[in-house]
C-alpha positions as a printed Julia matrix, in Angstrom:
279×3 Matrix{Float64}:
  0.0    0.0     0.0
  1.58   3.23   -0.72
  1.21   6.23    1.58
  1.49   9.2    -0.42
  1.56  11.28    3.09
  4.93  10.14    3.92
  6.37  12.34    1.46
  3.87  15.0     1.58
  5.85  17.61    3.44
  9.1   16.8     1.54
 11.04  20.05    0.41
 11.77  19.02   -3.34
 14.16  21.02   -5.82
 14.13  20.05   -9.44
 17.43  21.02  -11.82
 17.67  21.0   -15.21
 17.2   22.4   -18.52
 13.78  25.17  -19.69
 12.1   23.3   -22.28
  9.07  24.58  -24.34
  7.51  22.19  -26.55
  5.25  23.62  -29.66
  2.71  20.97  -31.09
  1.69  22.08  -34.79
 -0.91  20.18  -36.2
 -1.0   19.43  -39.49
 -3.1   17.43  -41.77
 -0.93  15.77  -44.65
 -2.26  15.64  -47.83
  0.54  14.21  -50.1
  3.73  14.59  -51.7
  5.0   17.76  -53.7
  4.71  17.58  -56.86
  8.06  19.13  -58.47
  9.92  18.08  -54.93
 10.52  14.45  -52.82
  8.67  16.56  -49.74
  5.1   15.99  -47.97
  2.57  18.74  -48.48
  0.4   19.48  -45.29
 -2.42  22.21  -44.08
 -1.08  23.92  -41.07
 -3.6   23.63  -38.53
 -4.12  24.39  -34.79
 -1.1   25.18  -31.91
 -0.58  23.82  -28.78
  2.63  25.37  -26.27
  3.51  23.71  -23.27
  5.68  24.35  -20.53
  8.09  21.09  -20.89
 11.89  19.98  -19.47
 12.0   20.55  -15.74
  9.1   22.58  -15.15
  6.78  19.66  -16.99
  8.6   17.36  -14.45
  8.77  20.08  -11.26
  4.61  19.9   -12.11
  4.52  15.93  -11.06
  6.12  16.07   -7.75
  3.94  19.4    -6.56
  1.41  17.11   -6.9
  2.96  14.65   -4.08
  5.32  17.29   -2.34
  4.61  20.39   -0.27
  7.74  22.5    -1.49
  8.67  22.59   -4.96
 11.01  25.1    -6.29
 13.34  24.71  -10.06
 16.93  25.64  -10.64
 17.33  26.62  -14.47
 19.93  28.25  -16.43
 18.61  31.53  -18.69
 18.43  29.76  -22.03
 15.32  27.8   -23.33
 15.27  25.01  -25.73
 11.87  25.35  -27.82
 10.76  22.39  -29.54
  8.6   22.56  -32.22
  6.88  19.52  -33.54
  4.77  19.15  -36.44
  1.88  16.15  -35.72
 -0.48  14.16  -37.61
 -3.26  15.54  -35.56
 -5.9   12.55  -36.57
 -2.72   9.48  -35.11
 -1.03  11.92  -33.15
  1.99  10.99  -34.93
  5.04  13.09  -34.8
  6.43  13.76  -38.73
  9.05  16.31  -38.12
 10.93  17.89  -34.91
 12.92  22.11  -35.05
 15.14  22.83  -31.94
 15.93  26.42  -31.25
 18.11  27.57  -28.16
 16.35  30.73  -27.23
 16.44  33.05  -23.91
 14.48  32.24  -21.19
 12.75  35.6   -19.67
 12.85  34.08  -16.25
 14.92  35.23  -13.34
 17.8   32.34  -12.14
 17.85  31.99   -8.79
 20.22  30.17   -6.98
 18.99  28.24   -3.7
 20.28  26.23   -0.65
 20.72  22.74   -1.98
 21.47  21.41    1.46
 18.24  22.96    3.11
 16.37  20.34    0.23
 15.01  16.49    1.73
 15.17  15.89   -1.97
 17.11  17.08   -5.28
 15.84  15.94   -8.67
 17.96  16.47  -11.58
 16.56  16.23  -15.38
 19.12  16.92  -17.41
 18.46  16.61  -21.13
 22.34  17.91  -21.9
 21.57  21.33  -23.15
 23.63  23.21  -20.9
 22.51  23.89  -17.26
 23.63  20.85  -15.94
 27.69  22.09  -15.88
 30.82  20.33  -14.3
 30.81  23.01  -11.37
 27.3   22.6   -11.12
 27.14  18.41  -10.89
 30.08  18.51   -8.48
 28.01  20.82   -5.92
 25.22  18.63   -6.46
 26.98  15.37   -5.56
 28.7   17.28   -2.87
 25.35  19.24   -1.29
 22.28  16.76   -2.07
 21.28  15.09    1.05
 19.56  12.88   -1.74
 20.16  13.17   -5.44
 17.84  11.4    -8.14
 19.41  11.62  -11.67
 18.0   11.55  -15.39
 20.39  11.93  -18.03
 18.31  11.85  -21.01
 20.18  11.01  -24.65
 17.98  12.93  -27.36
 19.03  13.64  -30.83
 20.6   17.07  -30.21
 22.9   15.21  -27.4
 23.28  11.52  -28.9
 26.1   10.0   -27.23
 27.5   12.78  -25.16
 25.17  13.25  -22.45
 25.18  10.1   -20.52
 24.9    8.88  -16.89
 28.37   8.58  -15.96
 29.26  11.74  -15.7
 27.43  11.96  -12.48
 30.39  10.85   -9.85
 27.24  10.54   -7.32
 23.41   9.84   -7.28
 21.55   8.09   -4.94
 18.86   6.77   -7.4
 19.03   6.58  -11.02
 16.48   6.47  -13.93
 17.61   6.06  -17.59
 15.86   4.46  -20.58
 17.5    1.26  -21.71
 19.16   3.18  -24.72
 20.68   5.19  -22.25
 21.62   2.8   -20.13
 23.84   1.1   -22.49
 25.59   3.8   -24.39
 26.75   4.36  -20.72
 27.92   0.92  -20.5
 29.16   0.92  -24.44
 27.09  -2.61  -24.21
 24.77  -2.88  -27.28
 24.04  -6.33  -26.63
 24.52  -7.96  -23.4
 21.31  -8.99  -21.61
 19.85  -5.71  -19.77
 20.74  -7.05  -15.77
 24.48  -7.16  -17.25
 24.46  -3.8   -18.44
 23.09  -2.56  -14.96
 25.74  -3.98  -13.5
 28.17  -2.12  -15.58
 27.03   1.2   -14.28
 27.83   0.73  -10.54
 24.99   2.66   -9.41
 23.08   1.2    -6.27
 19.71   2.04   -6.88
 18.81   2.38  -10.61
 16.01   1.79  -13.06
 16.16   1.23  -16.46
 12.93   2.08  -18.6
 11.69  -0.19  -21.3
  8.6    0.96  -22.38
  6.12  -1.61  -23.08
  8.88  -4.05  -22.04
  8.19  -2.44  -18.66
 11.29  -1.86  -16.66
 14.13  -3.25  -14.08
 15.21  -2.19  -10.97
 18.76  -3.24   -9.1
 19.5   -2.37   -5.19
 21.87  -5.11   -5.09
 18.92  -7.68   -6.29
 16.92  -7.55   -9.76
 13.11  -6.41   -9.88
 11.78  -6.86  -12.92
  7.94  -5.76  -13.78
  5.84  -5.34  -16.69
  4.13  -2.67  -18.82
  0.86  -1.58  -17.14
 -0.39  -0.56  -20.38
  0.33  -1.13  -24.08
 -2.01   1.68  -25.65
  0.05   4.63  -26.18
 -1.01   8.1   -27.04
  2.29  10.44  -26.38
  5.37   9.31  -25.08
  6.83  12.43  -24.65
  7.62  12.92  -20.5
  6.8    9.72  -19.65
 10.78   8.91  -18.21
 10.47  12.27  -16.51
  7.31  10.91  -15.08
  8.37   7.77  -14.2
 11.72   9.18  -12.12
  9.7   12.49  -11.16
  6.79  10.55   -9.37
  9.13   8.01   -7.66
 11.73  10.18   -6.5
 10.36  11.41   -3.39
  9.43   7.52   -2.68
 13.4    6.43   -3.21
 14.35   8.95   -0.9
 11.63   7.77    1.67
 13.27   3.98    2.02
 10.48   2.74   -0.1
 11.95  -0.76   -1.33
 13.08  -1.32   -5.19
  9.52  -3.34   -5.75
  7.5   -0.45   -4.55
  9.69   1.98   -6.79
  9.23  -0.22   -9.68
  5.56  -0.5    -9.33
  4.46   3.3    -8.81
  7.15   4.23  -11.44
  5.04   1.73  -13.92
  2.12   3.35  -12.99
  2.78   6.65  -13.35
  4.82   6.11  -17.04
  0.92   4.33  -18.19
 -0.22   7.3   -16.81
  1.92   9.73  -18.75
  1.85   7.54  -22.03
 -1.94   8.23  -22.28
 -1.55  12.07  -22.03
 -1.28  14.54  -25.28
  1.87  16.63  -24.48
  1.72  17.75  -20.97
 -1.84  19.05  -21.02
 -1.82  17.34  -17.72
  0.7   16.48  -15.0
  0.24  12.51  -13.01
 -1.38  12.97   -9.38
 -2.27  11.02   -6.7
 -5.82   9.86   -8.16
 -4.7    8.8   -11.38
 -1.69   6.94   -9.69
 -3.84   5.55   -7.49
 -6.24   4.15  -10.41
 -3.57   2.86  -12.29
 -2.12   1.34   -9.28
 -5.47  -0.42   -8.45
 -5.36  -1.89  -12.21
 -2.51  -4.1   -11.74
């Protein structure tokens, strides 16, 4: 049974990178004429508020304290999606300034420290040595994407307490393409780690396996659901909660995500529950 109260009053700073991601909805209607390119009618727009405030959104909705350290720059995603599948034809990125304030704030005053770090720039050397130095509990995403492919992996971190990374991610940080997934955990030396598999479900390692499945196979938007996943079950990692547990909310909360456009919406405690109560 999992009592979302114990971590209620938990004082909870998320780090990492501004993200805005632009849905453009298109409708395609076929292929140039005079050029190999796909013709589409521009349609509707939806902006959301993504990267670490999409993720600082989930845990307000367990924690009582939630506060986000950014740097001033803001990557904007724009997407262009089949609005009738929801299928994603074409991505932009654009580094642009962010017109919000930096603050800096006490990381040792925090019962928890998330970081979501999706490698474009806030998460610095200086800046992951105070971390591992000042966290009295760090939880760590480092998120390959195709702006970041290869560089931007989980070993850089010298500490984190808990760990969740997408199997992709997992073993570019072990240079293991192939080895069976447990191996490949044990590569990475970290004591508490998940690896994401999406409808594979996902594994967990605190010096024994726990492997689960998929909660759900009907996908609308993946987007966020990692972020989800380590965002919802961070505050429970840092409450003792045992690698089982973790697992199973951290499945919930990714069938959650999976079945949400963008990040119209952010996973509380009602729809965890319900998914919880479906297993």
């Amino acid at each position: 049974m999992i009592e979302f109260d114990k971590v209620k009053d938990y004082r909870v700073l998320l780090v990492g990178d501004a993200i805005m991601d632009e849905y453009v909805y298109v409708a395609p209607i076929g292929k140039a004429i005079k050029e190999n390119a796909l013709s589409a009618l521009t349609g509707r727009r939806e902006v959301f508020k993504g990267g670490v405030w999409a993720a600082a959104a989930h845990v307000r909705n367990f924690c009582a304290q939630v506060d986000i350290f950014t740097r001033p720059n803001v990557m904007w995603n724009t997407r262009l999606v089949d609005e009738i599948y929801l299928r994603k034809l074409f991505v932009l990125h654009e580094l642009r300034p962010n017109d919000e304030t930096p603050q800096d704030w006490d990381i040792r005053s925090y019962d928890l420290v998330i970081v979501t770090d999706f490698g474009h720039g806030t998460l610095t050397q200086e800046l992951i040595a105070r971390l591992s130095k000042e966290a009295r509990f760090l939880a760590v995403n480092a998120q390959t994407n195709s702006t970041n492919y290869g560089f931007n992996l989980i070993t850089k971190y010298p500490r984190a307490d808990y760990v969740v990374i997408d199997e992709i991610e997992a073993r570019l940080a072990a240079h293991d393409k192939e080895s069976p997934i447990e191996d490949v955990i044990l590569k990475l030396s970290f004591k508490n780690i998940i690896v994401t598999m999406g409808t594979k479900g996902a594994v967990g390692f605190d010096g024994s396996f726990e492997r689960q499945s998929a909660l759900t196979d009907k996908v609308v938007d993946t987007i966020g659901a990692g972020d989800a996943f380590l965002c919802v079950t961070a505050p429970f990692a840092a409450a003792r909660y045992s690698m089982r547990e973790l697992v199973q909310i951290g499945n919930a909360a990714g069938a959650v995500k999976v079945g949400i456009v963008g990040h119209r919406k952010s996973v509380d405690r009602e729809m965890l529950r319900e998914a919880l109560g479906r297993e």
